[in-house]
Steps between C-alpha positions, in 0.01 A plus 500: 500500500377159474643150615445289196584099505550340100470141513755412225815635313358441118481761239126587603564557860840681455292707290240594745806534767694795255196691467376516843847584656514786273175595647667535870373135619706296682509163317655181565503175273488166640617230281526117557788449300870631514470764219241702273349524126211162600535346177757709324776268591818458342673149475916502445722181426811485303535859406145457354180734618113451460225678575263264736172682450413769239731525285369855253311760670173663258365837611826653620304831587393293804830487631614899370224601659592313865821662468404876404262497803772350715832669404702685338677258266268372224472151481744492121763679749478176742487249269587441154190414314425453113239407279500119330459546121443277357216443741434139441599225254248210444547167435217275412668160405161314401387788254896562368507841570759704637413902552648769690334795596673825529404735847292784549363546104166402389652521097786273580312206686214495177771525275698206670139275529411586143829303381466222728100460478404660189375875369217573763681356799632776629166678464308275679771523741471876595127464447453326808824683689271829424187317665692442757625853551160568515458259813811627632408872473109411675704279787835688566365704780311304662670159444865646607531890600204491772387319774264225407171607610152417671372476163706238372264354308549748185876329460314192452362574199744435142601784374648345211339605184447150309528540128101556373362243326761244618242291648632572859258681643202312448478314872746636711858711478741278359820363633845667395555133317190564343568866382863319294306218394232750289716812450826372436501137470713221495937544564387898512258412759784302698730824520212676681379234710893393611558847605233511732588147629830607560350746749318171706181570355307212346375660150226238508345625783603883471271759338557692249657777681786278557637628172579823707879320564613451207429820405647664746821366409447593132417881594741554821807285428666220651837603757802287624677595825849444442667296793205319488144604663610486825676824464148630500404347790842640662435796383150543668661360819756805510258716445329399793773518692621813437087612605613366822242116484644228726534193370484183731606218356465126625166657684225274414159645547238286697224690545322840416412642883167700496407718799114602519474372178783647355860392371714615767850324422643138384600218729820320401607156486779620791238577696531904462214707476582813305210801511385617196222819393484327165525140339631459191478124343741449207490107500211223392314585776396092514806476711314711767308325740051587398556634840685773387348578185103444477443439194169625275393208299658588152828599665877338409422120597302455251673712218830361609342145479547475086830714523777289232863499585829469337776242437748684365886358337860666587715435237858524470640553136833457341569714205405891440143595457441567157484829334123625468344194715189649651481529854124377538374193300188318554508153364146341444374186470194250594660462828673727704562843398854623586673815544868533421710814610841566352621803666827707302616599832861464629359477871354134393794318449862427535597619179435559130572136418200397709126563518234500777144387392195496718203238399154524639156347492186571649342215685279412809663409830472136428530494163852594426653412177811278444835687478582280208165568288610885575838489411344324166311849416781693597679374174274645289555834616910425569673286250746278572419501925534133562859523415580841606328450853750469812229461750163610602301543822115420569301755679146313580192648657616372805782718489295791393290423872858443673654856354141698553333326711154526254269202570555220176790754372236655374606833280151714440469651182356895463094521523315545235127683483236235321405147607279609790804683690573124625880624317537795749686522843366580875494915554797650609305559822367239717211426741766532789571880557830609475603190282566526096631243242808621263689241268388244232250363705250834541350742188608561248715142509787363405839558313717792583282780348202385666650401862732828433124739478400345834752720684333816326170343624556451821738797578157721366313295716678537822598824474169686327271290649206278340445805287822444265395478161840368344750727304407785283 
Protein backbone atom coordinates (compact mmCIF):
# COMPACT_ATOMS: atom_id res chain seq x y z
CA UNK A 1 0.00 0.00 0.00
CA UNK A 2 1.04 3.28 -1.16
CA UNK A 3 0.99 6.88 0.46
CA UNK A 4 -0.40 8.97 -2.32
CA UNK A 5 -0.68 13.04 -1.94
CA UNK A 6 -3.52 14.74 -4.74
CA UNK A 7 -2.93 18.28 -5.01
CA UNK A 8 -6.57 19.44 -5.50
CA UNK A 9 -10.27 18.42 -4.82
CA UNK A 10 -11.63 18.93 -8.68
CA UNK A 11 -13.39 16.34 -10.65
CA UNK A 12 -9.95 15.11 -12.24
CA UNK A 13 -8.15 14.55 -9.07
CA UNK A 14 -11.17 13.08 -7.12
CA UNK A 15 -11.12 10.85 -9.95
CA UNK A 16 -7.63 9.64 -9.72
CA UNK A 17 -8.25 9.55 -5.70
CA UNK A 18 -11.54 6.83 -6.16
CA UNK A 19 -9.61 4.65 -8.28
CA UNK A 20 -6.45 4.32 -6.46
CA UNK A 21 -8.14 3.79 -2.98
CA UNK A 22 -9.95 0.99 -4.48
CA UNK A 23 -6.61 -0.29 -5.42
CA UNK A 24 -5.50 -0.53 -1.50
CA UNK A 25 -3.48 2.97 -1.60
CA UNK A 26 -3.70 5.17 1.01
CA UNK A 27 -4.68 8.55 -0.49
CA UNK A 28 -5.17 11.87 0.85
CA UNK A 29 -6.41 15.14 -1.03
CA UNK A 30 -5.13 18.43 -0.21
CA UNK A 31 -7.22 21.26 -1.25
CA UNK A 32 -6.74 25.09 -0.85
CA UNK A 33 -10.18 25.90 -0.53
CA UNK A 34 -12.99 24.94 2.03
CA UNK A 35 -14.81 22.33 -0.17
CA UNK A 36 -14.48 20.10 -3.47
CA UNK A 37 -15.78 19.77 -7.27
CA UNK A 38 -12.67 22.85 -8.56
CA UNK A 39 -14.90 24.47 -10.87
CA UNK A 40 -18.16 22.64 -10.44
CA UNK A 41 -19.47 25.20 -8.08
CA UNK A 42 -22.87 25.95 -7.24
CA UNK A 43 -24.06 29.60 -6.50
CA UNK A 44 -27.56 29.98 -4.22
CA UNK A 45 -29.47 33.38 -3.51
CA UNK A 46 -33.09 33.85 -3.01
CA UNK A 47 -34.25 30.32 -3.31
CA UNK A 48 -32.48 30.43 -6.75
CA UNK A 49 -29.48 27.79 -7.79
CA UNK A 50 -26.77 27.92 -10.63
CA UNK A 51 -24.34 25.88 -11.74
CA UNK A 52 -20.82 27.97 -11.60
CA UNK A 53 -18.82 25.85 -14.01
CA UNK A 54 -20.07 23.13 -16.42
CA UNK A 55 -23.23 23.13 -16.55
CA UNK A 56 -24.13 19.50 -19.10
CA UNK A 57 -21.81 16.72 -18.90
CA UNK A 58 -21.04 14.82 -22.77
CA UNK A 59 -19.57 11.32 -22.63
CA UNK A 60 -21.37 10.09 -19.53
CA UNK A 61 -19.59 6.60 -19.97
CA UNK A 62 -16.64 8.52 -18.45
CA UNK A 63 -18.28 8.94 -15.32
CA UNK A 64 -20.31 5.09 -15.38
CA UNK A 65 -17.27 3.80 -15.90
CA UNK A 66 -15.45 5.70 -12.63
CA UNK A 67 -18.22 4.39 -10.71
CA UNK A 68 -18.42 0.58 -11.87
CA UNK A 69 -14.65 0.34 -11.10
CA UNK A 70 -15.19 2.06 -7.79
CA UNK A 71 -18.46 0.70 -6.28
CA UNK A 72 -21.19 -0.92 -6.12
CA UNK A 73 -23.85 1.68 -6.87
CA UNK A 74 -23.78 2.77 -10.54
CA UNK A 75 -23.41 6.23 -11.04
CA UNK A 76 -27.71 6.58 -12.36
CA UNK A 77 -28.23 5.02 -8.67
CA UNK A 78 -26.24 8.19 -7.14
CA UNK A 79 -27.44 10.71 -9.11
CA UNK A 80 -30.29 11.42 -11.20
CA UNK A 81 -29.08 12.01 -14.67
CA UNK A 82 -30.98 12.46 -18.12
CA UNK A 83 -30.36 13.18 -21.54
CA UNK A 84 -31.16 16.99 -23.03
CA UNK A 85 -33.34 16.55 -26.15
CA UNK A 86 -33.66 18.74 -27.72
CA UNK A 87 -29.90 19.00 -27.75
CA UNK A 88 -29.49 22.54 -28.81
CA UNK A 89 -31.61 25.41 -30.18
CA UNK A 90 -29.84 28.07 -32.39
CA UNK A 91 -30.34 31.43 -32.74
CA UNK A 92 -28.59 33.42 -35.36
CA UNK A 93 -30.21 36.98 -35.16
CA UNK A 94 -28.13 38.52 -38.21
CA UNK A 95 -29.10 35.59 -40.67
CA UNK A 96 -33.01 35.36 -39.07
CA UNK A 97 -32.89 31.95 -38.32
CA UNK A 98 -34.12 30.15 -35.50
CA UNK A 99 -33.45 26.06 -35.47
CA UNK A 100 -33.55 23.49 -32.93
CA UNK A 101 -31.91 20.39 -33.13
CA UNK A 102 -33.30 17.32 -31.62
CA UNK A 103 -30.51 14.84 -29.48
CA UNK A 104 -28.85 11.81 -30.31
CA UNK A 105 -30.41 11.28 -34.18
CA UNK A 106 -28.52 11.95 -37.24
CA UNK A 107 -32.31 11.94 -39.31
CA UNK A 108 -33.77 14.46 -36.97
CA UNK A 109 -30.91 17.18 -36.91
CA UNK A 110 -30.83 17.01 -41.22
CA UNK A 111 -34.36 17.04 -41.17
CA UNK A 112 -34.52 20.14 -38.74
CA UNK A 113 -31.41 22.03 -40.97
CA UNK A 114 -33.12 21.14 -44.23
CA UNK A 115 -36.23 23.43 -43.11
CA UNK A 116 -34.27 26.13 -41.73
CA UNK A 117 -31.35 26.16 -44.50
CA UNK A 118 -32.77 24.51 -47.40
CA UNK A 119 -32.98 20.68 -49.02
CA UNK A 120 -29.18 19.66 -48.82
CA UNK A 121 -28.51 21.21 -45.44
CA UNK A 122 -28.89 18.58 -43.47
CA UNK A 123 -26.74 16.49 -45.81
CA UNK A 124 -23.94 18.52 -45.81
CA UNK A 125 -24.44 18.52 -42.21
CA UNK A 126 -23.92 14.74 -41.48
CA UNK A 127 -21.41 14.75 -44.32
CA UNK A 128 -18.92 16.40 -42.36
CA UNK A 129 -20.29 14.86 -38.74
CA UNK A 130 -19.31 11.38 -40.63
CA UNK A 131 -15.72 12.87 -41.49
CA UNK A 132 -15.46 13.60 -38.32
CA UNK A 133 -16.36 10.19 -36.94
CA UNK A 134 -13.75 9.20 -39.00
CA UNK A 135 -11.21 11.51 -37.00
CA UNK A 136 -12.81 10.53 -33.93
CA UNK A 137 -12.58 6.74 -34.54
CA UNK A 138 -8.43 7.23 -35.78
CA UNK A 139 -7.92 9.59 -32.39
CA UNK A 140 -10.19 8.02 -29.62
CA UNK A 141 -7.52 5.82 -28.26
CA UNK A 142 -4.87 7.58 -28.35
CA UNK A 143 -6.24 11.13 -27.85
CA UNK A 144 -8.44 10.01 -24.61
CA UNK A 145 -8.34 6.14 -23.44
CA UNK A 146 -4.32 5.92 -23.29
CA UNK A 147 -1.55 7.58 -22.03
CA UNK A 148 -0.14 10.11 -24.41
CA UNK A 149 2.97 8.71 -25.64
CA UNK A 150 6.79 9.19 -26.63
CA UNK A 151 5.59 9.35 -30.04
CA UNK A 152 3.41 12.17 -29.81
CA UNK A 153 4.07 13.43 -32.87
CA UNK A 154 1.46 11.05 -34.83
CA UNK A 155 -1.51 13.11 -32.78
CA UNK A 156 -0.17 16.01 -34.51
CA UNK A 157 -1.14 15.18 -37.65
CA UNK A 158 -5.25 16.12 -38.84
CA UNK A 159 -7.06 13.39 -38.99
CA UNK A 160 -9.93 15.12 -40.32
CA UNK A 161 -10.85 13.97 -43.71
CA UNK A 162 -11.40 17.43 -45.68
CA UNK A 163 -14.05 17.11 -48.32
CA UNK A 164 -11.90 16.19 -51.84
CA UNK A 165 -11.78 18.64 -54.18
CA UNK A 166 -12.79 21.42 -51.72
CA UNK A 167 -9.71 23.24 -52.37
CA UNK A 168 -8.44 22.60 -48.75
CA UNK A 169 -5.82 20.55 -49.14
CA UNK A 170 -3.75 22.15 -51.55
CA UNK A 171 -1.02 23.92 -48.95
CA UNK A 172 -1.62 22.78 -45.69
CA UNK A 173 -4.64 21.01 -43.43
CA UNK A 174 -7.21 23.47 -43.06
CA UNK A 175 -8.65 25.11 -40.05
CA UNK A 176 -12.08 23.79 -38.54
CA UNK A 177 -13.39 27.52 -39.76
CA UNK A 178 -12.11 26.62 -42.93
CA UNK A 179 -13.69 23.06 -43.19
CA UNK A 180 -17.62 25.23 -42.52
CA UNK A 181 -16.62 27.87 -44.71
CA UNK A 182 -16.16 25.16 -47.92
CA UNK A 183 -18.37 22.26 -46.76
CA UNK A 184 -21.15 23.84 -45.20
CA UNK A 185 -21.06 27.47 -45.60
CA UNK A 186 -22.48 30.44 -44.41
CA UNK A 187 -25.41 30.41 -41.06
CA UNK A 188 -24.79 26.34 -41.50
CA UNK A 189 -21.20 26.95 -41.14
CA UNK A 190 -21.92 29.17 -37.90
CA UNK A 191 -23.79 26.15 -36.10
CA UNK A 192 -20.58 24.11 -36.49
CA UNK A 193 -18.09 26.61 -35.81
CA UNK A 194 -20.26 28.03 -32.48
CA UNK A 195 -20.29 24.61 -31.13
CA UNK A 196 -16.78 24.22 -31.08
CA UNK A 197 -16.32 27.80 -29.71
CA UNK A 198 -18.51 27.04 -27.07
CA UNK A 199 -15.96 24.41 -26.02
CA UNK A 200 -12.99 27.48 -25.80
CA UNK A 201 -11.57 26.51 -28.92
CA UNK A 202 -10.87 29.22 -31.49
CA UNK A 203 -12.32 27.56 -34.88
CA UNK A 204 -9.99 29.91 -36.72
CA UNK A 205 -7.08 28.47 -35.51
CA UNK A 206 -8.36 24.76 -34.87
CA UNK A 207 -7.88 21.99 -37.45
CA UNK A 208 -10.10 20.17 -38.90
CA UNK A 209 -10.34 17.53 -36.37
CA UNK A 210 -11.95 20.00 -34.20
CA UNK A 211 -15.22 18.91 -35.74
CA UNK A 212 -14.73 15.73 -33.49
CA UNK A 213 -17.05 17.87 -30.64
CA UNK A 214 -19.76 18.51 -32.17
CA UNK A 215 -20.10 15.27 -33.19
CA UNK A 216 -19.75 13.74 -30.28
CA UNK A 217 -22.66 15.39 -28.97
CA UNK A 218 -24.72 14.46 -32.06
CA UNK A 219 -23.79 10.58 -31.69
CA UNK A 220 -23.57 10.23 -27.66
CA UNK A 221 -26.20 12.66 -26.33
CA UNK A 222 -26.25 15.59 -24.25
CA UNK A 223 -27.21 14.84 -20.06
CA UNK A 224 -28.52 17.23 -17.28
CA UNK A 225 -27.83 16.41 -13.61
CA UNK A 226 -30.80 17.31 -11.82
CA UNK A 227 -30.00 19.45 -8.61
CA UNK A 228 -27.71 20.98 -10.71
CA UNK A 229 -24.03 19.59 -11.72
CA UNK A 230 -22.75 19.78 -8.54
CA UNK A 231 -24.57 16.73 -7.51
CA UNK A 232 -22.01 15.10 -9.73
CA UNK A 233 -19.29 16.49 -8.22
CA UNK A 234 -20.93 15.40 -4.70
CA UNK A 235 -21.44 12.40 -5.86
CA UNK A 236 -17.73 11.63 -6.82
CA UNK A 237 -16.78 13.13 -3.43
CA UNK A 238 -18.89 10.33 -1.54
CA UNK A 239 -17.59 7.96 -3.41
CA UNK A 240 -14.31 8.76 -2.34
CA UNK A 241 -15.15 8.81 0.89
CA UNK A 242 -16.73 5.82 1.36
CA UNK A 243 -13.01 4.30 -0.45
CA UNK A 244 -11.67 5.70 2.66
CA UNK A 245 -9.51 9.28 0.67
CA UNK A 246 -8.92 12.09 3.18
CA UNK A 247 -9.77 15.20 2.26
CA UNK A 248 -7.89 18.31 3.76
CA UNK A 249 -9.40 21.23 3.20
CA UNK A 250 -8.02 24.91 3.74
CA UNK A 251 -4.43 23.00 3.06
CA UNK A 252 -2.73 25.00 0.51
CA UNK A 253 0.04 23.24 -1.26
CA UNK A 254 3.48 25.09 -1.57
CA UNK A 255 5.71 22.94 -2.91
CA UNK A 256 6.24 19.40 -4.53
CA UNK A 257 9.27 17.84 -2.11
CA UNK A 258 11.60 15.54 -4.20
CA UNK A 259 14.07 13.24 -2.41
CA UNK A 260 17.03 11.86 -4.71
CA UNK A 261 15.24 13.15 -7.39
CA UNK A 262 12.04 11.98 -6.59
CA UNK A 263 8.57 13.41 -5.30
CA UNK A 264 8.59 12.43 -1.83
CA UNK A 265 5.57 14.52 -0.25
CA UNK A 266 4.03 18.28 -0.39
CA UNK A 267 4.98 21.14 1.86
CA UNK A 268 2.06 23.25 3.09
CA UNK A 269 1.44 26.78 3.50
CA UNK A 270 1.12 25.81 7.58
CA UNK A 271 4.32 24.77 7.41
CA UNK A 272 3.51 20.78 7.53
CA UNK A 273 5.35 18.46 5.60
CA UNK A 274 3.21 15.44 4.81
CA UNK A 275 5.24 12.16 3.17
CA UNK A 276 4.03 10.94 0.17
CA UNK A 277 5.19 7.52 -2.29
CA UNK A 278 3.28 9.27 -5.03
CA UNK A 279 2.34 12.90 -6.27
CA UNK A 280 -0.62 13.47 -7.80
CA UNK A 281 -1.18 17.22 -9.32
CA UNK A 282 -4.85 17.99 -10.02
CA UNK A 283 -4.46 21.89 -10.28
CA UNK A 284 -2.76 24.40 -13.12
CA UNK A 285 0.38 23.34 -12.18
CA UNK A 286 1.59 27.29 -12.95
CA UNK A 287 0.65 27.80 -9.37
CA UNK A 288 3.62 25.48 -8.44
CA UNK A 289 6.77 27.02 -7.94
CA UNK A 290 9.44 25.73 -11.58
CA UNK A 291 11.12 24.41 -8.56
CA UNK A 292 8.76 21.88 -8.08
CA UNK A 293 7.81 21.01 -11.42
CA UNK A 294 10.71 21.19 -14.19
CA UNK A 295 9.20 21.79 -16.93
CA UNK A 296 10.15 20.26 -20.71
CA UNK A 297 9.89 23.10 -23.08
CA UNK A 298 6.37 22.42 -24.67
CA UNK A 299 4.88 21.72 -21.24
CA UNK A 300 1.56 23.70 -19.58
CA UNK A 301 3.09 27.40 -19.53
CA UNK A 302 3.01 27.69 -22.73
CA UNK A 303 -0.30 25.78 -23.65
CA UNK A 304 -1.98 27.47 -20.76
CA UNK A 305 -0.64 30.85 -22.12
CA UNK A 306 -3.65 31.21 -24.98
CA UNK A 307 -6.17 29.38 -22.56
CA UNK A 308 -9.84 31.77 -22.92
CA UNK A 309 -12.03 32.12 -19.93
CA UNK A 310 -15.55 32.76 -19.05
CA UNK A 311 -17.84 35.60 -17.88
CA UNK A 312 -20.75 34.02 -17.21
CA UNK A 313 -24.61 35.81 -16.02
CA UNK A 314 -26.91 34.49 -12.95
CA UNK A 315 -30.19 35.38 -13.60
CA UNK A 316 -33.11 35.47 -11.50
CA UNK A 317 -36.58 35.13 -13.34
CA UNK A 318 -40.09 35.90 -12.41
CA UNK A 319 -42.70 33.87 -14.11
CA UNK A 320 -42.68 29.90 -14.98
CA UNK A 321 -40.33 28.62 -17.57
CA UNK A 322 -42.17 27.95 -20.53
CA UNK A 323 -43.39 24.69 -21.73
CA UNK A 324 -40.84 23.09 -24.35
CA UNK A 325 -38.03 25.96 -23.87
CA UNK A 326 -34.81 24.16 -24.66
CA UNK A 327 -32.39 23.80 -22.07
CA UNK A 328 -29.20 24.67 -24.27
CA UNK A 329 -29.30 27.63 -26.77
CA UNK A 330 -26.44 29.14 -28.46
CA UNK A 331 -27.10 32.62 -29.62
CA UNK A 332 -24.66 33.88 -32.42
CA UNK A 333 -23.65 36.89 -33.62
CA UNK A 334 -20.52 39.08 -35.01
CA UNK A 335 -19.57 39.57 -31.50
CA UNK A 336 -19.74 37.44 -28.71
CA UNK A 337 -21.15 34.10 -28.92
CA UNK A 338 -23.37 33.20 -25.91
CA UNK A 339 -24.64 30.22 -24.30
CA UNK A 340 -27.97 30.24 -22.51
CA UNK A 341 -29.10 27.30 -20.15
CA UNK A 342 -32.70 26.98 -19.03
CA UNK A 343 -32.78 24.06 -16.84
CA UNK A 344 -36.71 22.33 -16.12
CA UNK A 345 -35.51 21.41 -12.80
CA UNK A 346 -37.37 22.09 -9.50
CA UNK A 347 -33.89 22.14 -7.60
CA UNK A 348 -33.18 25.65 -9.55
CA UNK A 349 -35.59 27.76 -8.13
CA UNK A 350 -38.04 28.81 -5.55
CA UNK A 351 -40.96 27.77 -7.31
CA UNK A 352 -42.91 27.17 -10.52
CA UNK A 353 -43.69 30.87 -10.85
CA UNK A 354 -39.99 31.58 -11.26
CA UNK A 355 -37.08 30.60 -13.51
CA UNK A 356 -33.27 30.32 -13.12
CA UNK A 357 -31.19 31.12 -16.30
CA UNK A 358 -27.46 30.84 -16.61
CA UNK A 359 -25.66 33.19 -19.44
CA UNK A 360 -22.15 32.60 -20.61
CA UNK A 361 -19.49 33.80 -22.97
CA UNK A 362 -16.20 32.78 -23.83
CA UNK A 363 -13.57 35.44 -23.58
CA UNK A 364 -9.82 36.07 -22.71
CA UNK A 365 -8.84 37.07 -19.19
CA UNK A 366 -8.81 40.69 -20.10
CA UNK A 367 -11.21 40.82 -22.48
CA UNK A 368 -14.43 40.23 -20.71
CA UNK A 369 -17.61 41.29 -22.23
CA UNK A 370 -20.15 43.80 -20.76
CA UNK A 371 -22.99 42.27 -18.66
CA UNK A 372 -25.32 44.57 -20.47
CA UNK A 373 -24.21 43.60 -24.21
CA UNK A 374 -24.87 39.87 -22.73
CA UNK A 375 -28.00 40.31 -21.23
CA UNK A 376 -28.83 41.96 -24.87
CA UNK A 377 -28.23 38.31 -26.55
CA UNK A 378 -29.89 36.64 -23.90
CA UNK A 379 -33.25 38.11 -25.29
CA UNK A 380 -33.03 36.48 -28.29
CA UNK A 381 -32.97 33.20 -26.88
CA UNK A 382 -35.56 34.32 -23.74
CA UNK A 383 -38.32 36.65 -24.63
CA UNK A 384 -39.53 39.08 -22.61
CA UNK A 385 -36.16 38.94 -19.89
CA UNK A 386 -35.72 42.61 -19.39
CA UNK A 387 -39.01 42.74 -17.70
CA UNK A 388 -39.20 39.40 -16.20
CA UNK A 389 -35.58 39.69 -14.65
CA UNK A 390 -35.42 40.18 -10.68
CA UNK A 391 -31.72 40.28 -10.55
CA UNK A 392 -28.60 38.86 -11.90
CA UNK A 393 -25.03 38.19 -10.71
CA UNK A 394 -21.61 38.62 -12.71
CA UNK A 395 -19.15 35.87 -12.51
CA UNK A 396 -15.80 37.39 -14.29
CA UNK A 397 -12.57 35.60 -15.01
CA UNK A 398 -11.36 36.94 -12.00
CA UNK A 399 -13.74 35.04 -10.15
CA UNK A 400 -13.13 31.97 -12.14
CA UNK A 401 -9.06 32.48 -10.71
CA UNK A 402 -10.60 33.36 -7.11
CA UNK A 403 -13.00 29.99 -7.04
CA UNK A 404 -10.09 27.67 -8.86
CA UNK A 405 -7.33 29.21 -8.42
CA UNK A 406 -6.32 28.66 -12.52
CA UNK A 407 -3.88 31.41 -13.63
CA UNK A 408 -6.17 34.28 -15.88
CA UNK A 409 -9.40 32.05 -14.85
CA UNK A 410 -8.34 30.27 -17.44
CA UNK A 411 -10.84 27.09 -18.26
CA UNK A 412 -8.76 24.64 -20.86
CA UNK A 413 -10.71 23.15 -23.41
CA UNK A 414 -10.18 19.09 -24.43
CA UNK A 415 -6.97 18.50 -26.86
CA UNK A 416 -7.33 17.91 -30.05
CA UNK A 417 -4.76 15.75 -32.51
CA UNK A 418 -3.71 18.16 -35.71
CA UNK A 419 -2.01 21.56 -35.69
CA UNK A 420 1.45 20.23 -34.85
CA UNK A 421 0.23 18.67 -31.35
CA UNK A 422 0.80 22.46 -30.11
CA UNK A 423 -3.37 21.61 -28.98
CA UNK A 424 -2.27 18.68 -26.70
CA UNK A 425 -1.47 18.58 -22.87
CA UNK A 426 1.91 17.61 -20.85
CA UNK A 427 1.97 13.46 -20.27
CA UNK A 428 0.31 12.23 -17.44
CA UNK A 429 3.83 11.42 -16.22
CA UNK A 430 6.45 13.87 -15.57
CA UNK A 431 10.26 14.30 -15.63
CA UNK A 432 10.09 14.19 -11.70
CA UNK A 433 9.62 10.46 -10.62
CA UNK A 434 6.87 9.69 -8.61
CA UNK A 435 4.93 12.90 -9.76
CA UNK A 436 1.79 12.76 -12.40
CA UNK A 437 -0.67 15.48 -13.64
CA UNK A 438 -4.64 14.60 -13.39
CA UNK A 439 -7.36 17.39 -14.07
CA UNK A 440 -8.04 19.87 -16.97
CA UNK A 441 -4.72 20.97 -17.09
CA UNK A 442 -2.82 17.40 -18.23
CA UNK A 443 -3.91 14.90 -21.45
CA UNK A 444 -6.41 14.42 -22.64
CA UNK A 445 -7.69 18.19 -21.36
CA UNK A 446 -10.37 19.84 -20.29
CA UNK A 447 -14.19 19.61 -19.50
CA UNK A 448 -15.53 16.89 -17.32
CA UNK A 449 -15.09 13.92 -19.74
CA UNK A 450 -11.67 14.76 -20.46
CA UNK A 451 -10.38 15.83 -16.78
CA UNK A 452 -12.83 12.80 -15.64
CA UNK A 453 -10.32 10.07 -18.11
CA UNK A 454 -7.27 11.47 -16.29
CA UNK A 455 -8.16 9.50 -13.15
CA UNK A 456 -8.28 6.21 -15.39
CA UNK A 457 -4.85 7.45 -16.67
CA UNK A 458 -3.16 7.95 -13.88
CA UNK A 459 -4.69 5.20 -11.60
CA UNK A 460 -3.14 2.70 -14.73
CA UNK A 461 -0.16 4.53 -14.39
CA UNK A 462 0.55 4.29 -10.78
CA UNK A 463 -0.62 1.16 -10.17
CA UNK A 464 0.62 -0.98 -13.54
CA UNK A 465 3.48 0.87 -13.99
CA UNK A 466 4.85 2.83 -17.23
CA UNK A 467 3.64 -0.23 -19.05
CA UNK A 468 -0.28 0.66 -18.78
CA UNK A 469 -1.67 0.84 -22.05
CA UNK A 470 -5.14 2.48 -21.11
CA UNK A 471 -8.49 0.49 -20.87
CA UNK A 472 -9.43 -2.41 -22.97
Amino acid sequence: MARIAVIGAGMGAMATAARLAVAGHQVTVYERGATYGGAVGRYERDGFAFDTGPGLLHLPAVYRDLFVKTGKRSLEDCVDMVQVDPAVRHVLPHHGIDVTLPGASRGGAAAALDTAFGEGAGERWNGVLGRARDAWDATRRPLLEEPLRPERQQLGDDPYPALRKSGLLRRRPPTLAEVAARELGGGLGELLTGLVRSYGVDPGGAPGSAAVLPYMEQTFGTWYVRGGMRALATAVYERCRERGVEFVFGAEVREVRTTEGRASGLLLADGTEPAADHVVCGIDPRRLPASSLPWPPDAVPARGAGVPSRMTLFLALRGSRPAGAAHRTLVHSPGPQITVLRPDDAATRPDAEHEAVTVSAVCGPQQAPAAEELLELAGQAVPGLRERLLWHEVRTPADVEAATGALGGAVPPPALAGAGGRLLYPANTTAVPGLYLAGGWAHPGGGLPHAGMTGALVAGLIVEGAEFRGSQ
